[in-house]
C-alpha positions as CSV (number, residue, x, y, z in Angstrom):
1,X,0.0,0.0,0.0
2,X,1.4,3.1,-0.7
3,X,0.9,6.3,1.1
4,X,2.0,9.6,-0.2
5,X,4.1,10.9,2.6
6,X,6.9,14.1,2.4
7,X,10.8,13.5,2.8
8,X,11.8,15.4,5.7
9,X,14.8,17.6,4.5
10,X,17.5,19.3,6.8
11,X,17.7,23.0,6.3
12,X,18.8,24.7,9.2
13,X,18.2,26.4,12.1
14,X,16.7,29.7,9.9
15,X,14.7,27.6,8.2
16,X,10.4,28.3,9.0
17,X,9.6,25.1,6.7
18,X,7.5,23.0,10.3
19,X,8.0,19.7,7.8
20,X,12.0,20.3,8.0
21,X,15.1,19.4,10.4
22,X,16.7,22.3,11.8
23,X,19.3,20.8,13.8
24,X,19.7,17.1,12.6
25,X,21.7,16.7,9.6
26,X,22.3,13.0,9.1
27,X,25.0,13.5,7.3
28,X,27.2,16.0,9.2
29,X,30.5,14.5,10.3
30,X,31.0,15.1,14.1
31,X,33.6,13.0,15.8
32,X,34.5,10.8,12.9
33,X,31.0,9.7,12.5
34,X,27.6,11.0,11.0
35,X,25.2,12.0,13.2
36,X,22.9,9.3,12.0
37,X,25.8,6.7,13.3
38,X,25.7,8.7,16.7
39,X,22.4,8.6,17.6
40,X,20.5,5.6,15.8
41,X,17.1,7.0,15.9
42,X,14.6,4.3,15.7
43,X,10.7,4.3,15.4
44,X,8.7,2.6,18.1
45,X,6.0,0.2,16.1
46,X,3.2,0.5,18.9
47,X,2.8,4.4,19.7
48,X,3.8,5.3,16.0
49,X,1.7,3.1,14.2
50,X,-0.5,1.1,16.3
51,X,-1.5,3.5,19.2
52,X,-4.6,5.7,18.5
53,X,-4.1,8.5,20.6
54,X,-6.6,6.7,23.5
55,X,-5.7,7.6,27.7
56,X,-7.0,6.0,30.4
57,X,-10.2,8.4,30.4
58,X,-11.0,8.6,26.3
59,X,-11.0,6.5,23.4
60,X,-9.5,7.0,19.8
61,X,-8.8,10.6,18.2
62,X,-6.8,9.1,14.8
63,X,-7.6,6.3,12.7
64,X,-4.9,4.2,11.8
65,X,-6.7,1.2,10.7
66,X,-6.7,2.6,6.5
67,X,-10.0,1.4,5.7
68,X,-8.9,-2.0,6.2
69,X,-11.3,-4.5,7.8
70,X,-9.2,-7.5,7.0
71,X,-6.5,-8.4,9.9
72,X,-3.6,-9.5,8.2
73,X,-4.2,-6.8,5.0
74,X,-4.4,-4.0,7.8
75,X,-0.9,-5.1,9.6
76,X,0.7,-5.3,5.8
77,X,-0.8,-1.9,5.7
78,X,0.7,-0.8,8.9
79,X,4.1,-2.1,8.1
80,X,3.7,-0.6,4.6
81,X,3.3,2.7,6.7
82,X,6.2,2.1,9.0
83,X,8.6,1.7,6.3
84,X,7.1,4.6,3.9
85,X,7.3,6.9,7.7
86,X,10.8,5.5,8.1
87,X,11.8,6.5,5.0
88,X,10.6,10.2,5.2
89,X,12.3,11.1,8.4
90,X,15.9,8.6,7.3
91,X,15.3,6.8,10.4
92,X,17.2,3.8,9.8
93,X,15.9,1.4,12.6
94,X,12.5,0.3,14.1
95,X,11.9,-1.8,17.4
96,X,8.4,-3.6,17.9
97,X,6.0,-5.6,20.3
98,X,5.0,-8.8,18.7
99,X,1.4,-7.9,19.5
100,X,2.1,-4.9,17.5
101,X,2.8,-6.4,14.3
102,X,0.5,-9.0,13.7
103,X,-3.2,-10.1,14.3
104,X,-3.6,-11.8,18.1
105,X,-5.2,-15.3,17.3
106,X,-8.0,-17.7,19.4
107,X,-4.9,-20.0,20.5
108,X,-1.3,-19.4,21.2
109,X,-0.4,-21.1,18.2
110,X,-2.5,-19.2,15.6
111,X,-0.9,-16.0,17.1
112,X,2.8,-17.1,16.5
113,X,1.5,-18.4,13.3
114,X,0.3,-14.9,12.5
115,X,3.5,-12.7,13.5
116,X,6.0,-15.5,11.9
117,X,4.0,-14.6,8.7
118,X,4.8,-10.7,9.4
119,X,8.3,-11.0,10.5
120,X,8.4,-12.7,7.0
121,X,6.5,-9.5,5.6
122,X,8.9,-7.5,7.2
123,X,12.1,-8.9,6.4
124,X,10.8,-8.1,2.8
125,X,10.1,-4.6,3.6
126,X,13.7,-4.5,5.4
127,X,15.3,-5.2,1.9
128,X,13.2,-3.0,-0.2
129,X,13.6,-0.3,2.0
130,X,17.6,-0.5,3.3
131,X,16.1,-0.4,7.2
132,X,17.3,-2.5,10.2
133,X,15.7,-3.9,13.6
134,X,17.2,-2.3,16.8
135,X,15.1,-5.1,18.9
136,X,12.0,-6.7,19.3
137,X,10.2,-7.6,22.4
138,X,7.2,-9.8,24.1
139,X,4.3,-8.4,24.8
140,X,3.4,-10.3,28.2
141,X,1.0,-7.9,29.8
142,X,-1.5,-6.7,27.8
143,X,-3.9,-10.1,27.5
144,X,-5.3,-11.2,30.7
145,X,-3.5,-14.0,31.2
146,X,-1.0,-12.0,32.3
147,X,-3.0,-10.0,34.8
148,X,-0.6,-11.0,37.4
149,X,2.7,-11.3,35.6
150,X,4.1,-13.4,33.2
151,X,7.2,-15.1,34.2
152,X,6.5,-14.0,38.2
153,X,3.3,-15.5,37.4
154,X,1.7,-18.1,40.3
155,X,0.2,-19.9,37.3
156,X,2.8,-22.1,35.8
157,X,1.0,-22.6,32.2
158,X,0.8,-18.4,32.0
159,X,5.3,-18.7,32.5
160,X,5.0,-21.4,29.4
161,X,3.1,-19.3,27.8
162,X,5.2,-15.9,28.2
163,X,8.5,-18.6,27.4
164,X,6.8,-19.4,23.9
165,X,6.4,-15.4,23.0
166,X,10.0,-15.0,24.3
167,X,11.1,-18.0,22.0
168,X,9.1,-16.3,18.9
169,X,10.1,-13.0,19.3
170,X,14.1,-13.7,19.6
171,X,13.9,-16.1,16.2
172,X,12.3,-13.2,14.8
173,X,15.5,-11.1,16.2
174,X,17.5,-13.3,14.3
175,X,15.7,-13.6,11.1
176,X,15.8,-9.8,11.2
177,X,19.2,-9.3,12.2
178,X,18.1,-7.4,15.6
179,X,21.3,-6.2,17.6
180,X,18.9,-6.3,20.8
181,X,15.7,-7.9,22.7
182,X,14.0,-6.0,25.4
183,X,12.4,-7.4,28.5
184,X,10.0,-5.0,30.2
185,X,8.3,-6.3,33.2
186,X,5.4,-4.4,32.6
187,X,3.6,-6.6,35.6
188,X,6.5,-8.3,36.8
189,X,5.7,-7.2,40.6
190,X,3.0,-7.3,42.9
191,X,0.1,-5.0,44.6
192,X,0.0,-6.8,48.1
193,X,2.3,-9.4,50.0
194,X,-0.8,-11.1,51.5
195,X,-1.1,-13.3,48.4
196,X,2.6,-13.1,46.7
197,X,5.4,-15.6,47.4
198,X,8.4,-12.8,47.0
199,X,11.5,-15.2,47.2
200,X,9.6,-18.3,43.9
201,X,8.5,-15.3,41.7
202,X,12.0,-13.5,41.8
203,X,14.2,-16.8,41.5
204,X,11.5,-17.6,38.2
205,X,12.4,-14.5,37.1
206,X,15.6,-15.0,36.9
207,X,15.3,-18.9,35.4
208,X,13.2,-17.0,32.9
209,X,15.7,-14.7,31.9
210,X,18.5,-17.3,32.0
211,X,16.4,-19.9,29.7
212,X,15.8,-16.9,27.1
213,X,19.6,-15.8,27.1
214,X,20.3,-20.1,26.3
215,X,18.2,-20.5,24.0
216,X,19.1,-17.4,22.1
217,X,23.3,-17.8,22.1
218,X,22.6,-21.2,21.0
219,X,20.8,-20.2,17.8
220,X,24.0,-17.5,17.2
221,X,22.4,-14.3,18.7
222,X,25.3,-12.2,19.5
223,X,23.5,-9.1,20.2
224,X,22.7,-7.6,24.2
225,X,19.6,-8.3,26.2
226,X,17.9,-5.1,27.7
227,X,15.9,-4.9,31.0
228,X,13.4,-1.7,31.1
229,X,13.4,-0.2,34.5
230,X,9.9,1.4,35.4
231,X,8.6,2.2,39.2
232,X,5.0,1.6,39.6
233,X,2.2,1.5,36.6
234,X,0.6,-0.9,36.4
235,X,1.7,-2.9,39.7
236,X,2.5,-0.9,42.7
237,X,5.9,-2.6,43.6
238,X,7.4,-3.4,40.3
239,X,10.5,-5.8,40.5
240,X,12.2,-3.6,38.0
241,X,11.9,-0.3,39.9
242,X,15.0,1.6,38.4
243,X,18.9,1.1,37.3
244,X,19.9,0.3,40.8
245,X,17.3,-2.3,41.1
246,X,17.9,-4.2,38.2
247,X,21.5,-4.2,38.0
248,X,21.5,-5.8,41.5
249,X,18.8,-8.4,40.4
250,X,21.4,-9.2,37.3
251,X,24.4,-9.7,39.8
252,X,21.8,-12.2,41.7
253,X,20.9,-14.7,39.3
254,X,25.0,-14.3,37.3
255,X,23.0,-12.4,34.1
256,X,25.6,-9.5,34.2
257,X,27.6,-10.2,31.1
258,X,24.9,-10.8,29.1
259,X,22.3,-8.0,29.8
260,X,22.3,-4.1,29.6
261,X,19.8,-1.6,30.1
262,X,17.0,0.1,28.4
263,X,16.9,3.3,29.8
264,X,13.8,5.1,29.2
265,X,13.1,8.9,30.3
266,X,9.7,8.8,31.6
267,X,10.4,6.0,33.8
268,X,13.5,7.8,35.5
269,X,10.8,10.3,36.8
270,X,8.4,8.0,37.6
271,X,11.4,7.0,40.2
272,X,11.8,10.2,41.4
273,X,15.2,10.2,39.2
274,X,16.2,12.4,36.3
275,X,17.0,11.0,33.0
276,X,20.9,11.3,33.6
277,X,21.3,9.8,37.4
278,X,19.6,6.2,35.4
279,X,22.3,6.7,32.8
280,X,24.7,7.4,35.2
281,X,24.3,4.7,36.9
282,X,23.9,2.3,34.3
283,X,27.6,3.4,32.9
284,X,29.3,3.3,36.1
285,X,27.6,-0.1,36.4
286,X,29.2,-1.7,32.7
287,X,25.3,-1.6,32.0
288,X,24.7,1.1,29.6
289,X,22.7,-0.7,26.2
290,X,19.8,1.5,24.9
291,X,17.4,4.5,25.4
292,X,13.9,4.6,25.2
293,X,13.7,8.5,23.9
294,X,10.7,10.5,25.6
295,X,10.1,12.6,28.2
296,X,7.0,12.8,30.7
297,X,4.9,15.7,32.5
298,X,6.2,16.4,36.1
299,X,2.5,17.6,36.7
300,X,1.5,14.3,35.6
301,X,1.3,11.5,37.8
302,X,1.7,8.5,35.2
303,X,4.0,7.6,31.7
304,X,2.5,10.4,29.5
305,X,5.2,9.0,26.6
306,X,5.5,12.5,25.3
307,X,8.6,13.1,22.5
308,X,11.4,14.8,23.6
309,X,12.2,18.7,23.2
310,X,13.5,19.8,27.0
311,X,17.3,20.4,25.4
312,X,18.6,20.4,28.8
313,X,17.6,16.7,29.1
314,X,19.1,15.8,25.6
315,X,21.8,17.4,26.0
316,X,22.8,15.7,29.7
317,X,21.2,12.6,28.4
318,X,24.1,12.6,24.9
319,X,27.0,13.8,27.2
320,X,26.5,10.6,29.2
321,X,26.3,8.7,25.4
322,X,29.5,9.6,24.7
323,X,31.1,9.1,28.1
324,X,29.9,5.7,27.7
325,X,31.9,5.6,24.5
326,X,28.4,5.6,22.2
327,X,25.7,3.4,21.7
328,X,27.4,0.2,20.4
329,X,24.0,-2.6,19.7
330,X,21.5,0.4,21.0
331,X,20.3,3.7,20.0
332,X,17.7,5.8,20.7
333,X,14.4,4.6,20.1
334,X,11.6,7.4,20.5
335,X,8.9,5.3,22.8
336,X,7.0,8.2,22.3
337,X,3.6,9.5,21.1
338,X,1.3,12.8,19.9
339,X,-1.0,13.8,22.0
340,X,-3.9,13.0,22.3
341,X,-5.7,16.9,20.3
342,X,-2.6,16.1,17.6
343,X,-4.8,14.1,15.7
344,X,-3.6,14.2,11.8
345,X,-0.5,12.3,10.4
346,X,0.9,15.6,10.0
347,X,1.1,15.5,13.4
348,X,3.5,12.4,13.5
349,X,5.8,14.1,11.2
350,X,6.2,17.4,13.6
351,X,6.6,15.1,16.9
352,X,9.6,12.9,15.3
353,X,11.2,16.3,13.4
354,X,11.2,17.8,17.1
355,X,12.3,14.6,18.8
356,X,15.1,14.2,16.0
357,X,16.4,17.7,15.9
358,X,16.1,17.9,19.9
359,X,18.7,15.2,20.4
360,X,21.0,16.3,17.5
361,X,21.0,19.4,19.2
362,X,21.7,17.5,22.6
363,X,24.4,15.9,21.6
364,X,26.1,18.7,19.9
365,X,25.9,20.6,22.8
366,X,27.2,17.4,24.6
367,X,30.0,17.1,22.8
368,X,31.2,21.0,23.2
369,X,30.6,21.0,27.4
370,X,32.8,18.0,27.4
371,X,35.6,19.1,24.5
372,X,35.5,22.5,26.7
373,X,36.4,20.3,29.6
374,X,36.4,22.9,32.5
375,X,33.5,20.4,34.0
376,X,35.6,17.6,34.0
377,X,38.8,19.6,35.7
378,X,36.4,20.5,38.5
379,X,34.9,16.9,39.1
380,X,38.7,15.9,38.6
381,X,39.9,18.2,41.1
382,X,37.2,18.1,43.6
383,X,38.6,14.7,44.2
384,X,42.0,15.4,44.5
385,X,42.8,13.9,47.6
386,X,42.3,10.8,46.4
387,X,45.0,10.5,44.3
388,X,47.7,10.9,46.8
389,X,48.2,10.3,50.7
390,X,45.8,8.5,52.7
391,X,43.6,9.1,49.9
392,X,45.1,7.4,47.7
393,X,46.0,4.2,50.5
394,X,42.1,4.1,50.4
395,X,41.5,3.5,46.8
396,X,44.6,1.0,46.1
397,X,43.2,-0.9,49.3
398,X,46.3,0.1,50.8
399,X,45.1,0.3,54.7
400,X,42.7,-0.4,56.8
401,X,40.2,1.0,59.3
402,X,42.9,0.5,62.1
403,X,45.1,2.9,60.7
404,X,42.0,5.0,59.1
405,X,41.3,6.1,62.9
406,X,44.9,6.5,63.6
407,X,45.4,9.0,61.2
408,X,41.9,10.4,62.2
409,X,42.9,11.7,65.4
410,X,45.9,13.5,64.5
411,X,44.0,15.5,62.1
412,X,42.9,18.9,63.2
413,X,40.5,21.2,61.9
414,X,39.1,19.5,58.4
415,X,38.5,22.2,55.2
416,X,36.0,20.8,53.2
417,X,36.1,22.8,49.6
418,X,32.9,23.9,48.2
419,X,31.0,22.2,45.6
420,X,30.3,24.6,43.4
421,X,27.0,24.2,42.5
422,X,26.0,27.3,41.5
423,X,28.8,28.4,39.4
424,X,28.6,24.8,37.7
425,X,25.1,25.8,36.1
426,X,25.9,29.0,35.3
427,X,28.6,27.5,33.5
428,X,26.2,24.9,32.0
429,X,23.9,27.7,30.7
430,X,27.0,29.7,29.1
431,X,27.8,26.9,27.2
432,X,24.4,25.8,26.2
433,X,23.2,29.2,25.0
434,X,26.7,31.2,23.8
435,X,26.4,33.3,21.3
436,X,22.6,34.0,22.3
């Protein structure tokens, strides 16, 4: 099917042309690399062209269903529109549900039937159109029978069932030469303890996680496995609460080598974090994988998914990127939709253009705080005594806490230096906006 959709252009911040990029340039060479190679941009399958623009309170405000009544001719449509949307914007990857891109059938069978048939569909539309897979992922929280988890489920035929998505969805990573496969625990927790057995659903957890990283090395999938932290929504404790949370779950059950994260903006706030402590502490943790690109409403009490355009955010969110040496199997994939009153496919095009050209932007401010370097010198320095004296002892395991208090009471009167804080975001702000 084919739908009559405008390339998207770069032309500049002076340019007043809404349907063009102002900052991203794909092609610009920054660092030895385009900026399409630094950032990755991928399309998320179920807000872009799935999702109808419903909330919790209201129903549909866009039709993406094409006139098609059919259910396999409307998720050939669909994909037809992914790649054709793709192709506008020169995004070059896409990351999907299975739910998303195929019809559910009345068994469990008849529904992997239905999405092998897809990934087939799409594997053609992957050659036509010169696009890649990022990752793919399970859905195994939407249906009902995962109403109370899927592989912390207490029924033991719902974790067989959430194992066969898992299986289906990472031969379809391989068939489509995916670099990545996402877990998200969207009800891997629980709302009370008066009916949960903590200690069986965690260790299943992590036999579930262990029996999907077999399986897929032994069919030659080299690529990294993601966990997606969120807090809260839909269960209240969530066993994937944040960065900190799942990296210590990993160390647990000996997953560290093969799983990163999937850090995802909206969810950082949801945990009372900003965007960059998660990525923080994901790359002082070896974990950093992949980014889930949005940004939520602090006035807002749930995942509002919105696309990205705080600069401030981008821009801390790319200087932690490139600290972490750049997105090796991950990139940034914009989990991100309209809302709800932007209800035209025009509207699609502005969101991504502004999601897009707010990260280029990010990271080319990024990469000028960090090449500026006065940041760095004062972190450096604040820490000074660390590299010499007892300071030093400390961090080469060099003493002990013996002759810790020894030395502590000879000291006299302690200095310790400011931290700046103030200056440090004025400085930010100089950066970010010279030449204002």
């Amino acid at each position: 099917m084919k739908f009559d959709i405008k390339k998207v252009n770069y032309e500049g911040p002076k340019s007043k042309n809404p349907l063009a990029f102002k900052y991203y340039d794909k092609d610009e060479v920054i660092n030895g690399k385009k900026m399409s190679e630094h950032l990755k941009f991928a399309l998320s399958y179920w807000h872009t062209i799935d999702a109808e623009n419903t909330d919790m309170f209201g129903g549909p405000t866009i039709d993406k269903k094409f006139g098609i009544t059919d259910p396999m001719d409307l998720y050939k449509a669909k994909a037809d529109f992914a790649f054709e949307l793709m192709e506008a914007l020169g995004i070059e990857y896409y990351c999907f549900h299975d739910a998303d891109i195929a019809p559910e059938g009345k068994t469990v069978k008849e529904s992997i039937d239905n999405f092998n048939q897809m990934v087939d569909y799409l594997a053609e539309l992957q050659k036509k159109y010169g696009k890649k897979l990022l990752w793919d992922t399970a859905n195994n929280f939407g249906d009902k029978r995962f109403m109370v988890g899927a592989a912390t489920s207490a029924n033991a035929d719902v974790f067989a069932i959430a194992a066969a998505k898992v299986k289906a969805c990472i031969d379809a990573d391989i068939k489509l030469g995916g670099t990545g496969y996402v877990f998200w625990g969207g009800r891997e927790g629980y709302d009370t303890l008066l009916n949960t057995d903590m200690g069986l659903e965690l260790d299943n957890l992590g036999r579930f996680l262990t029996m999907a990283r077999d399986y897929a090395r032994s069919k030659g999938f080299k690529g990294d496995f993601y966990i997606e932290p969120k807090p809260k929504e839909p269960t209240k404790h969530q066993y994937d609460f944040d960065v900190a949370t799942c990296v210590g779950f990993l160390r647990k059950y000996n997953l560290t080598g093969d799983f990163k994260m999937n850090v995802e903006a909206n969810h950082a706030t949801l945990a009372m974090h900003t965007f960059q402590h998660e990525l923080r502490t994901a790359r002082v943790n070896d974990a950093f994988g992949s980014i889930d690109a949005n940004q939520g409403d602090l006035l807002l009490g749930w995942d509002t998914d919105q696309f990205p355009t705080n600069i401030y955010d981008t821009t801390m969110c790319m200087y932690e990127v490139i600290k972490a040496g750049g997105f090796t199997n991950g990139g940034l994939n914009f989990d991100a939709k309209t809302r709800r009153a932007s209800n035209t496919f025009e509207d699609i095009l502005y969101a991504y253009i502004a999601g897009m050209d707010s990260f280029a932007l990010g990271y080319k401010l990024a990469d000028k705080i960090i090449k500026d370097g006065r940041i760095d010198e004062f972190v450096e320095g604040r820490y000074a005594s660390y590299r010499s004296g007892i300071g030093k002892e400390i961090v080469e395991g060099k003493t002990n806490l013996e002759k810790l208090a020894e030395y502590a009471v000879n000291l006299g009167d302690v200095k310790v230096e400011s931290g700046r804080q103030e200056y440090l975001e004025s400085l930010l702000n100089q950066l970010m906006f010279e030449g204002v």
